[in-house]
C-alpha positions, -999 to +999 in steps of 0.1 A: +651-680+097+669-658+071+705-667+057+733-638+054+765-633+042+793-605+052+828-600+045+849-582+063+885-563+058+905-547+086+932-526+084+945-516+116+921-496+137+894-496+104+876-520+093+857-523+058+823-552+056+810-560+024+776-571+022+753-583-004+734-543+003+764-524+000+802-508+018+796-503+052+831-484+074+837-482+109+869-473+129+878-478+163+891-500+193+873-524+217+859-501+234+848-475+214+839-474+170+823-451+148+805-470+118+786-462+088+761-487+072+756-494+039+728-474+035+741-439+050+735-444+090+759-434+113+768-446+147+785-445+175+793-474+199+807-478+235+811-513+247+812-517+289+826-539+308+803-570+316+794-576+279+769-541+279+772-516+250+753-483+240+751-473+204+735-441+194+722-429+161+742-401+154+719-374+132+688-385+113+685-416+083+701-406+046+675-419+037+648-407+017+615-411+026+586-409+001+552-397+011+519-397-002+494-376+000 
């Protein structure tokens, strides 16, 4: 079992997390939030009554992948 630590800021409908990887954003309401991880990914989240949610990737990773070949 792995140990983590996040801080979080809000400012009315945004809310800023600080982690030990980096800035992470997201804005929105109960229901609905857009969010951006610390490492470029950006979703989008719809939470339904009951306790169910859908989040979907929006576009591809930022990040870069390295091949070999």
């Amino acid at each position: 079992m792995g140990w983590g630590y996040r801080k979080s800021i809000r400012l009315g409908p945004f809310r800023i997390d600080l982690s030990p990887r980096g800035v992470g954003q997201s804005f929105g309401n109960r229901r609905f939030h857009f969010a951006r991880t610390p490492d470029g990914r950006k979703y989008v989240t719809v939470n339904l009554p009951g306790g169910f949610h859908v989040s979907k990737l929006i576009g591809g990773s930022s990040r870069r992948r390295h091949h070999r070949y």
